[in-house]
ChimeraX commands (.cxc) that place a marker at each C-alpha (Angstrom):
marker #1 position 98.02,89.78,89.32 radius 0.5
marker #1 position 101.88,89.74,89.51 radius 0.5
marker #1 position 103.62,88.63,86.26 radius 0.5
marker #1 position 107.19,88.39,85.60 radius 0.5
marker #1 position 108.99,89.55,82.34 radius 0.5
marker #1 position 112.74,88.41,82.04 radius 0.5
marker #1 position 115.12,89.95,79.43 radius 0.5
marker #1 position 118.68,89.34,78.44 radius 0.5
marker #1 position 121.50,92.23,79.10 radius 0.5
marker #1 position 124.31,92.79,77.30 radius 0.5
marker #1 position 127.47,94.47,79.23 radius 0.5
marker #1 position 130.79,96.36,78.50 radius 0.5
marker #1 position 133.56,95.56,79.90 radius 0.5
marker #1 position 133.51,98.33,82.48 radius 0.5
marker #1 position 129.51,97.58,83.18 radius 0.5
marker #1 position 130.36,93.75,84.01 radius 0.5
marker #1 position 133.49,94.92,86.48 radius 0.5
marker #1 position 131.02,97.37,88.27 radius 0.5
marker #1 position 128.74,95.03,88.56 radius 0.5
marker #1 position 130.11,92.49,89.99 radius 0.5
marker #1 position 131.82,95.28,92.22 radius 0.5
marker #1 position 128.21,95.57,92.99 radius 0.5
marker #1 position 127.58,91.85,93.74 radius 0.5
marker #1 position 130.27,91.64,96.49 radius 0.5
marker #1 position 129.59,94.50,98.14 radius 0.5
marker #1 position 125.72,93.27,98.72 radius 0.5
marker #1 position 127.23,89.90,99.10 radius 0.5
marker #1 position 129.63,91.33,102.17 radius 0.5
marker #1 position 126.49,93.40,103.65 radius 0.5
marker #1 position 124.37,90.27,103.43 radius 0.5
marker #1 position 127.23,88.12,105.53 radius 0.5
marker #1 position 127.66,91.16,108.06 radius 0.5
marker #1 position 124.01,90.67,109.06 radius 0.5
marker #1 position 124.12,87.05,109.14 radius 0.5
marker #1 position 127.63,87.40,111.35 radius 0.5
marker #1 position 125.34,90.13,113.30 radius 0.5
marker #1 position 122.55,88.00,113.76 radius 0.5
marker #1 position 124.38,84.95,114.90 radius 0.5
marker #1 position 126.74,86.34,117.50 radius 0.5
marker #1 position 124.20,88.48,118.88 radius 0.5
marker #1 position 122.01,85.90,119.93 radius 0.5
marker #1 position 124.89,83.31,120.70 radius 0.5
marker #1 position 126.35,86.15,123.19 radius 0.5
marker #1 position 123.53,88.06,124.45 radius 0.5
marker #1 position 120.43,86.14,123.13 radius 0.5
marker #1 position 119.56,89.48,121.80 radius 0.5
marker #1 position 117.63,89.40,117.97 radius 0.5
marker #1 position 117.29,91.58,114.96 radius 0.5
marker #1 position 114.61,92.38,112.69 radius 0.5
marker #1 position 114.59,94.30,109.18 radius 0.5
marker #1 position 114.22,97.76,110.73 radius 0.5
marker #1 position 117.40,97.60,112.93 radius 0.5
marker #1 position 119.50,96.30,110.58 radius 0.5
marker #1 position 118.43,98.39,107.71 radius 0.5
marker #1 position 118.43,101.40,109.51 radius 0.5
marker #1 position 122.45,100.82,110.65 radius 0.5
marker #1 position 123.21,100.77,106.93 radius 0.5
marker #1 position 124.06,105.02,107.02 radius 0.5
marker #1 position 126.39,104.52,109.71 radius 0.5
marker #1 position 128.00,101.22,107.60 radius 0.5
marker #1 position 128.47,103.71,104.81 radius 0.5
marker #1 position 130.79,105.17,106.73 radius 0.5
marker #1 position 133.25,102.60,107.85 radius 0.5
marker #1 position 133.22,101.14,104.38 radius 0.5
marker #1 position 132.59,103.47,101.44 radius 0.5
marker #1 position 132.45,101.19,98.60 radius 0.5
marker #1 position 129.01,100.87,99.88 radius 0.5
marker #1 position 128.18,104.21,98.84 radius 0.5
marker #1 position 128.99,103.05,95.27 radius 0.5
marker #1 position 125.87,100.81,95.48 radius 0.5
marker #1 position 122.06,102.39,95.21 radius 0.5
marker #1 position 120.43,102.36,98.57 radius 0.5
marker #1 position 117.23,100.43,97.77 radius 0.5
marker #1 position 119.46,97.55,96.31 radius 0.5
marker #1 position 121.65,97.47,99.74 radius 0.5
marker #1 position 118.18,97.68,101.89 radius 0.5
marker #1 position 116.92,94.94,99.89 radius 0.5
marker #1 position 120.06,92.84,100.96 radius 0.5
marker #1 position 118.24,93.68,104.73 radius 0.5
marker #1 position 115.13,92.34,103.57 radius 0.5
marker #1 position 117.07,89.06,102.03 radius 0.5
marker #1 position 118.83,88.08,105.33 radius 0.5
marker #1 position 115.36,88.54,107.64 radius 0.5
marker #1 position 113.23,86.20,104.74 radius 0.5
marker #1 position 116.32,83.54,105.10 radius 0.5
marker #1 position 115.90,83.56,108.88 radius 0.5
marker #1 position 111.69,84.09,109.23 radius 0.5
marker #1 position 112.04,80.69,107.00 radius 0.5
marker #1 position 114.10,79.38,109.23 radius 0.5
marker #1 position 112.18,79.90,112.16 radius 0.5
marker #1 position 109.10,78.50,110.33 radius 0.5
marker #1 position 110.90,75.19,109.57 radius 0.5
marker #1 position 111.71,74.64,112.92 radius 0.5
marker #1 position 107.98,75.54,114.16 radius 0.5
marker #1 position 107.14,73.31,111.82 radius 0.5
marker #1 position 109.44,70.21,112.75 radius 0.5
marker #1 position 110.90,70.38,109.34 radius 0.5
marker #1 position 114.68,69.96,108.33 radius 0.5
marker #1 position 115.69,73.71,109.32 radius 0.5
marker #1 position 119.09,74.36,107.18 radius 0.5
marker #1 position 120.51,77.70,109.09 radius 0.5
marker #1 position 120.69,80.53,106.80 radius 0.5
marker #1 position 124.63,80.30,105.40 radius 0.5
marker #1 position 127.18,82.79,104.56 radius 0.5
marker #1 position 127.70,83.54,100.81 radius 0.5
marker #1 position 131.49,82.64,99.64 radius 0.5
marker #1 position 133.09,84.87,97.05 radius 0.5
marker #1 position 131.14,84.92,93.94 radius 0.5
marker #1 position 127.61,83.31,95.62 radius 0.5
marker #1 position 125.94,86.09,95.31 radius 0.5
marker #1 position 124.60,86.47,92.34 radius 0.5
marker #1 position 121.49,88.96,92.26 radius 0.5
marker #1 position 120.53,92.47,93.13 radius 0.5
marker #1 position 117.18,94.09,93.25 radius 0.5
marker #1 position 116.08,97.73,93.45 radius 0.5
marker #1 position 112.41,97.91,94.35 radius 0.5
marker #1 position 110.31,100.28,92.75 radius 0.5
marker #1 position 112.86,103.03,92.16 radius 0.5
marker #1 position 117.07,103.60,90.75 radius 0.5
marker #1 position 115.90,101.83,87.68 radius 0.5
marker #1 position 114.46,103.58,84.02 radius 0.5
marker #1 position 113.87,102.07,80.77 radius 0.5
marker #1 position 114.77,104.17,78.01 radius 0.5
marker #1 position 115.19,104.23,74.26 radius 0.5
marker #1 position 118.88,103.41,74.80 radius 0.5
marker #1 position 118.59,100.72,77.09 radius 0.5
marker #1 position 118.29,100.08,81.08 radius 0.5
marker #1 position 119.38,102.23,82.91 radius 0.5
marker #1 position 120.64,101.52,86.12 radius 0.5
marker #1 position 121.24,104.40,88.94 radius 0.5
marker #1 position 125.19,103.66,89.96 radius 0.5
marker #1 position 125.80,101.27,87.18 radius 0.5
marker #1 position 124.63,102.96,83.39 radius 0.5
marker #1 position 122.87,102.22,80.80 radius 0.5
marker #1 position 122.92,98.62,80.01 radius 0.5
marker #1 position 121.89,97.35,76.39 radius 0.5
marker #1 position 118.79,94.99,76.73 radius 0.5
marker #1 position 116.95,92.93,74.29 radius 0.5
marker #1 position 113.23,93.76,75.09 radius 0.5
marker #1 position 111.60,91.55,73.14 radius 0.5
marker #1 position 108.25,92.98,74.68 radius 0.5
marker #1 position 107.38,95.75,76.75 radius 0.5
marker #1 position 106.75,94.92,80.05 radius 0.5
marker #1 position 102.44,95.25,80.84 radius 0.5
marker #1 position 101.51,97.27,84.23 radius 0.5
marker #1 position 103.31,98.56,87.12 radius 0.5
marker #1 position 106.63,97.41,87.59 radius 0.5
marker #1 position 107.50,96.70,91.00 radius 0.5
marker #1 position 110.98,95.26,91.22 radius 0.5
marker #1 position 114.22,95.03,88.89 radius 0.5
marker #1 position 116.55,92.05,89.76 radius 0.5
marker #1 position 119.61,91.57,88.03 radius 0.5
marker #1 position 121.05,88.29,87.98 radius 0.5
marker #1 position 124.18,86.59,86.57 radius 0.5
marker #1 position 123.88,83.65,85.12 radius 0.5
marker #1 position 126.13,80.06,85.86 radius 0.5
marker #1 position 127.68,80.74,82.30 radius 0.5
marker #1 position 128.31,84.53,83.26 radius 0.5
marker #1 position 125.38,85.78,81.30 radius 0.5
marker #1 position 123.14,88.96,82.70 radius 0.5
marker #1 position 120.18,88.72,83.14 radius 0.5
marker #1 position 117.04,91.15,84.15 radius 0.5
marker #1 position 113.65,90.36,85.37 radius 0.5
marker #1 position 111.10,92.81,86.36 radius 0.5
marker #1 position 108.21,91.90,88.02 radius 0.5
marker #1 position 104.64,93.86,87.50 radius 0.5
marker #1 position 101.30,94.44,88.47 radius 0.5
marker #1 position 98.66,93.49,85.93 radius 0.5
marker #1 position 94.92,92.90,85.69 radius 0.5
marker #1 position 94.34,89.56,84.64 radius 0.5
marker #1 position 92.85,89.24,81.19 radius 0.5
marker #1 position 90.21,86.23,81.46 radius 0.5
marker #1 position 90.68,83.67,78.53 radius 0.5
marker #1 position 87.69,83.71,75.95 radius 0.5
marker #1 position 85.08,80.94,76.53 radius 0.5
marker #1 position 85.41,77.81,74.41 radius 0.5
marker #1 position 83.18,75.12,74.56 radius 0.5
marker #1 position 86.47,72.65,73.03 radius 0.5
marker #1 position 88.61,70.48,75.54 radius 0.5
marker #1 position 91.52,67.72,75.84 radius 0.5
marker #1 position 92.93,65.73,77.91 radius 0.5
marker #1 position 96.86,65.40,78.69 radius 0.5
marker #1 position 98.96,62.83,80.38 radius 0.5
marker #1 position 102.06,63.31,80.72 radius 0.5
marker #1 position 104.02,59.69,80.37 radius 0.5
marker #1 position 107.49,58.44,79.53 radius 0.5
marker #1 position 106.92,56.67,76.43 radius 0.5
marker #1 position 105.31,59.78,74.77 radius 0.5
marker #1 position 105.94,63.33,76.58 radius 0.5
marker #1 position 102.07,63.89,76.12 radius 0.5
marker #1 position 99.68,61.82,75.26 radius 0.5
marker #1 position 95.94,63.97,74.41 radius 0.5
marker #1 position 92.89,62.49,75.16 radius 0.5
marker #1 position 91.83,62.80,71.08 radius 0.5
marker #1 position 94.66,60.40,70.33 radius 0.5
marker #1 position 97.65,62.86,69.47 radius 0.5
marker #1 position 100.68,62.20,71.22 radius 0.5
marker #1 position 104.31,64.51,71.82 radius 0.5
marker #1 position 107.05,62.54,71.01 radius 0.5
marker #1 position 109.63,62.39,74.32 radius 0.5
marker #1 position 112.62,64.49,73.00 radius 0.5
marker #1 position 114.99,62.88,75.27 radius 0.5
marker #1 position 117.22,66.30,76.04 radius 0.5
marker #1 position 119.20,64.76,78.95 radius 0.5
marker #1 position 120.00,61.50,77.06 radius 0.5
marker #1 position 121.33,63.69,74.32 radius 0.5
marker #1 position 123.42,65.44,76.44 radius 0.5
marker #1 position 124.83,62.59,78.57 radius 0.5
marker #1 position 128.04,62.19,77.43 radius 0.5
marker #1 position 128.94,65.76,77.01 radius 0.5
marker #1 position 127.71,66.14,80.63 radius 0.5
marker #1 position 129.81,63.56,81.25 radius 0.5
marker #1 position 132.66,63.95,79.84 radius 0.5
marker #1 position 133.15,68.19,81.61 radius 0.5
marker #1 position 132.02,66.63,84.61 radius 0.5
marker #1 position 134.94,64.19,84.56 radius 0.5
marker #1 position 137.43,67.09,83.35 radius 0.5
marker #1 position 135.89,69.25,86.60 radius 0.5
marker #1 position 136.07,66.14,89.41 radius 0.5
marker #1 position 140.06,66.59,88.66 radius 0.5
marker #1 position 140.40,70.54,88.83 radius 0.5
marker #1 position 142.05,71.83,91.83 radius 0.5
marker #1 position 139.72,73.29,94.12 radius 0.5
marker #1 position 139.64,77.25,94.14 radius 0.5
marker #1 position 141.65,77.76,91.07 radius 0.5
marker #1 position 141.17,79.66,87.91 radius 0.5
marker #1 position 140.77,76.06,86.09 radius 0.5
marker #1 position 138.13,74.69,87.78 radius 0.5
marker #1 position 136.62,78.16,87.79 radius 0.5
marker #1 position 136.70,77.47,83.58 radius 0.5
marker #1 position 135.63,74.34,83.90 radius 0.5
marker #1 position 132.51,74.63,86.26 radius 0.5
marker #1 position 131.23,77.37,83.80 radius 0.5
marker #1 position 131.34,74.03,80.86 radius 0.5
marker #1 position 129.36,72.25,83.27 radius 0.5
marker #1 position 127.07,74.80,83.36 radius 0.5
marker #1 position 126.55,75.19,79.99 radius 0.5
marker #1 position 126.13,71.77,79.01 radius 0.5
marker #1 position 123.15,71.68,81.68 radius 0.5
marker link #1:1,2 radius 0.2
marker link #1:2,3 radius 0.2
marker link #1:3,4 radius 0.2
marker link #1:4,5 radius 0.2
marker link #1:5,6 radius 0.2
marker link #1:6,7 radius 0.2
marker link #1:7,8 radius 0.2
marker link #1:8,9 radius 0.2
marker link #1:9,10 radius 0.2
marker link #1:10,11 radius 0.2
marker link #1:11,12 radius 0.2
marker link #1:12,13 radius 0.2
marker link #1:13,14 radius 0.2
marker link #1:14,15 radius 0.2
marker link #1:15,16 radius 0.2
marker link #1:16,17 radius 0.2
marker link #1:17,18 radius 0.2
marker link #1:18,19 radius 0.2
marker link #1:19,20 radius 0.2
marker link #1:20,21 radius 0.2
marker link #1:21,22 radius 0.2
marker link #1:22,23 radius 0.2
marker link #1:23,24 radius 0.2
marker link #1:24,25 radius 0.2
marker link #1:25,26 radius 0.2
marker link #1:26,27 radius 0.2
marker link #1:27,28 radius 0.2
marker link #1:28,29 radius 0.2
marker link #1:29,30 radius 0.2
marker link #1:30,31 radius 0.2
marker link #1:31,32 radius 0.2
marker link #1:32,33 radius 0.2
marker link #1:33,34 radius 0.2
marker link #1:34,35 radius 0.2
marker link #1:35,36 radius 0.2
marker link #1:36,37 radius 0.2
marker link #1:37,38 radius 0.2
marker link #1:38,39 radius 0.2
marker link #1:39,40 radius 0.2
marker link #1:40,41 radius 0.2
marker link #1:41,42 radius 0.2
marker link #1:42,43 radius 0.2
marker link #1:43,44 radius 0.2
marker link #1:44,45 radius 0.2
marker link #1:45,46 radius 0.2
marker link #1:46,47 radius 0.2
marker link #1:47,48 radius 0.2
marker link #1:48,49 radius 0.2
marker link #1:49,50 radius 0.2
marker link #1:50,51 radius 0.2
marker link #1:51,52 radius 0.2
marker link #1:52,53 radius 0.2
marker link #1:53,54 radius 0.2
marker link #1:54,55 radius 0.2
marker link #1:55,56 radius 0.2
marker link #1:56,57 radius 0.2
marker link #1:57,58 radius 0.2
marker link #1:58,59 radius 0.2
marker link #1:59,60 radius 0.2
marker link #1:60,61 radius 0.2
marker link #1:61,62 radius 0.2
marker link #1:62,63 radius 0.2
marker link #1:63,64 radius 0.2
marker link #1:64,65 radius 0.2
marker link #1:65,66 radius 0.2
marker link #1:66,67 radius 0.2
marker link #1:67,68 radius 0.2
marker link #1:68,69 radius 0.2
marker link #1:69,70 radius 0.2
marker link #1:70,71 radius 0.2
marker link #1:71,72 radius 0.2
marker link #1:72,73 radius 0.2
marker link #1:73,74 radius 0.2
marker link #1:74,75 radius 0.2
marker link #1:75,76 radius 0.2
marker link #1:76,77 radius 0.2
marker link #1:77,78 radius 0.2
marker link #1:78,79 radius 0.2
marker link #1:79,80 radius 0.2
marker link #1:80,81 radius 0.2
marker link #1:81,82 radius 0.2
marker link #1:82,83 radius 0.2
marker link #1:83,84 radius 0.2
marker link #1:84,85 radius 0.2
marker link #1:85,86 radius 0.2
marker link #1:86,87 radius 0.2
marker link #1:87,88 radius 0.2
marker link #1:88,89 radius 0.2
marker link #1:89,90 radius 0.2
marker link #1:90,91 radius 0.2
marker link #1:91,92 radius 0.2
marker link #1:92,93 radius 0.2
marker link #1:93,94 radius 0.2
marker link #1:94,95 radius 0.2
marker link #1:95,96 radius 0.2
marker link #1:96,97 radius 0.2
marker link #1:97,98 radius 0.2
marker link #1:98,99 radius 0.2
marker link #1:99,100 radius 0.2
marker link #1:100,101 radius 0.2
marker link #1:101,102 radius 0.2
marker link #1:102,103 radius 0.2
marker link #1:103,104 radius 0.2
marker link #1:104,105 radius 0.2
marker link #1:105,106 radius 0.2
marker link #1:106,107 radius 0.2
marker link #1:107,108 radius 0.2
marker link #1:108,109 radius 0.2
marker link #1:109,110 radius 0.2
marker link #1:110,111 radius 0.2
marker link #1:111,112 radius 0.2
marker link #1:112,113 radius 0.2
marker link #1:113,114 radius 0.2
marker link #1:114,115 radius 0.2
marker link #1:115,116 radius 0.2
marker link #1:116,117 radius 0.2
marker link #1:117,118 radius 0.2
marker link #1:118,119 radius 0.2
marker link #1:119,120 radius 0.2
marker link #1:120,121 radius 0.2
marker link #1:121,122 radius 0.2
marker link #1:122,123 radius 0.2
marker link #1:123,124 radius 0.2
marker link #1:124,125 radius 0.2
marker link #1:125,126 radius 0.2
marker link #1:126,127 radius 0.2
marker link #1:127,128 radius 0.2
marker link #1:128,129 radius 0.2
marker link #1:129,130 radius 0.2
marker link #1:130,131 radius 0.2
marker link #1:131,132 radius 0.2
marker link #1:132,133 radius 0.2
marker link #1:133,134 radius 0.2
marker link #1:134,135 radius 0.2
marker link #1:135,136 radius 0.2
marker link #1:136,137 radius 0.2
marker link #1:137,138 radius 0.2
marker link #1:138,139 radius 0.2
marker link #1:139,140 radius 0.2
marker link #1:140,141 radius 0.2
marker link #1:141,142 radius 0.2
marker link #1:142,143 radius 0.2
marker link #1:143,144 radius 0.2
marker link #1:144,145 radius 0.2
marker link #1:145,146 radius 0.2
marker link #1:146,147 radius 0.2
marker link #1:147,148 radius 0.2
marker link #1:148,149 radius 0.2
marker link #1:149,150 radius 0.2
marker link #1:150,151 radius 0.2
marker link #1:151,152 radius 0.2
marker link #1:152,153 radius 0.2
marker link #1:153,154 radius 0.2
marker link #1:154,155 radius 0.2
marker link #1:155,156 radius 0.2
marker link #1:156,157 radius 0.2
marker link #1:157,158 radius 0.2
marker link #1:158,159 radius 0.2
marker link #1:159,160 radius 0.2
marker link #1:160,161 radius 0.2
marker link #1:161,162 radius 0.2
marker link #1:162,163 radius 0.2
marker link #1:163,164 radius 0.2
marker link #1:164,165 radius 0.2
marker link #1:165,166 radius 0.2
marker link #1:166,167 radius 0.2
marker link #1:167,168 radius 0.2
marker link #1:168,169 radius 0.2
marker link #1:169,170 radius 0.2
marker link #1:170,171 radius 0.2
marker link #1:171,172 radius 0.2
marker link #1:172,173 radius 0.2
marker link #1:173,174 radius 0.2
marker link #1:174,175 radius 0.2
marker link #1:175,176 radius 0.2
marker link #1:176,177 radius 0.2
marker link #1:177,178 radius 0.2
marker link #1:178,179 radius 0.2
marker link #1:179,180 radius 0.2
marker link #1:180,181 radius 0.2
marker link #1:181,182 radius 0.2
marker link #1:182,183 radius 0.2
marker link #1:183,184 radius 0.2
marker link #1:184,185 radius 0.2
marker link #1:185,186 radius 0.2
marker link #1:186,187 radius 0.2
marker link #1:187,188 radius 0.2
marker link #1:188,189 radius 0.2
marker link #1:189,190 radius 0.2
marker link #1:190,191 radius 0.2
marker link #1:191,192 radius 0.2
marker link #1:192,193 radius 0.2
marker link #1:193,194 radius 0.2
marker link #1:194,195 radius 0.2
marker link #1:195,196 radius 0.2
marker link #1:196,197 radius 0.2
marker link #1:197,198 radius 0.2
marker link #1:198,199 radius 0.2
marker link #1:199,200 radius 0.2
marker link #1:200,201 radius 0.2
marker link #1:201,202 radius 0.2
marker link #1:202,203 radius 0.2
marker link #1:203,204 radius 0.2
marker link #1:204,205 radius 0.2
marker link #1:205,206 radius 0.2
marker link #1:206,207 radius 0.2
marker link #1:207,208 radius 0.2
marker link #1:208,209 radius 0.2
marker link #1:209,210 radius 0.2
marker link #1:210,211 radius 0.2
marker link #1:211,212 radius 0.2
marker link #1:212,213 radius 0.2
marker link #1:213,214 radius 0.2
marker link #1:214,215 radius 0.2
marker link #1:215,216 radius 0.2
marker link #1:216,217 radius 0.2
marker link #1:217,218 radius 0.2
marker link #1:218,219 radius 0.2
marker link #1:219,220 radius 0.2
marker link #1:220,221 radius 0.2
marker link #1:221,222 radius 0.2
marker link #1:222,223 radius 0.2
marker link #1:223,224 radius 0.2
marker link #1:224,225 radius 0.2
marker link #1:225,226 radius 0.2
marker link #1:226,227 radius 0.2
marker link #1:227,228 radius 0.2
marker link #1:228,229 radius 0.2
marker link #1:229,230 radius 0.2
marker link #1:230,231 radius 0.2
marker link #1:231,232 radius 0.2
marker link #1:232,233 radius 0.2
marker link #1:233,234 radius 0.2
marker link #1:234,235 radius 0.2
marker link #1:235,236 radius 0.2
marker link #1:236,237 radius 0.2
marker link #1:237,238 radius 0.2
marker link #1:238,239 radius 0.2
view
């Protein structure tokens, strides 16, 4: 059984610069193999699978060393991003579905990085991340069973964010011989078949005008600058 167990960070200064430094490198590796990719097959109708591409990362290394800065596992990962985005791909158009070619990521897109299985510890002072530091976290809970992955992801608001996903035995719920009914409605936001009811908290209607109102303020920004940079972040949090 997997099951996934998310956890807020909290960063210096220098941890947030490093890694976002961290970010654009994967995000530049991940738009080298799309660029790869594409002109290959335009050109030569020549494709490439995980293996080729992952294996070409050493000699990347050494035409760009900032990549070096950045723990292998998370940049092989980035491989095994770009061949999921196309084997999707592929499958929509098998399928006769709308296909949406796998796109490059603009500067800050990228927002995730995941080290599989190892370059990640939890310890009594925090997470600790192999190339990065020790990050504060707020476990809440310990994470049950074997953790597989460690994603870090940054938030719309700028927030960090990790999730780690394990490998548990499922624990069956006792047997009860009690039972209800739900429907969900719009009147009531559930409605159980023994007569109690949910009232609908109307969130979004709350929110409306605030929404509204940053939305407005972010429809006049100029595009690209620091402003509506600020502004898309109010968005965010009002959603």
């Amino acid at each position: 059984m997997l099951k996934t167990y998310k956890y807020r960070l909290f960063t210096t200064k220098k941890q947030t610069t490093k890694l976002v430094q961290t970010l654009e490198e994967c995000r530049w590796l991940y738009n080298h193999f799309l660029e790869e990719r594409k002109t290959s097959w335009e050109q030569e109708k020549k494709s490439f699978n995980y293996h080729s591409q992952a294996v070409s990362i050493v000699k990347l290394k050494q035409d760009r060393q900032t990549l070096s800065d950045v723990h292998s596992q998370v940049l092989q990962n980035v491989a095994i991003r770009i061949d999921l985005a196309f084997k999707a791909f592929f499958r929509r158009v098998k399928a006769g579905e709308k296909t949406g070619y796998p796109r490059f990521k603009s500067k800050g897109c990228y927002d995730s990085i995941t080290f599989p299985q190892t370059g990640f510890e939890i310890t009594d002072n925090g997470l600790n991340l192999s190339k990065i530091g020790t990050l504060k976290i707020k476990l809440h809970r310990q994470p049950e069973g074997t953790i597989k992955t460690c994603t870090i992801r940054r938030s719309a608001t700028g927030k960090w964010y990790v999730s780690f996903s394990c490998i548990t035995e499922a624990k069956p719920l006792p047997k009860s011989d009690k039972a209800v009914g739900i429907d969900v409605g719009l009147t009531s936001f559930v409605t159980f078949s023994d007569g109690g009811k949910i009232d609908n908290p109307h969130f979004f209607r709350k929110d409306e005008k605030d929404l509204a109102k940053v939305q407005r303020k972010l429809s006049k920004a100029e595009k690209g600058s620091p402003e509506r940079k600020k502004r898309r972040k109010a968005v965010a949090k009002v959603c």
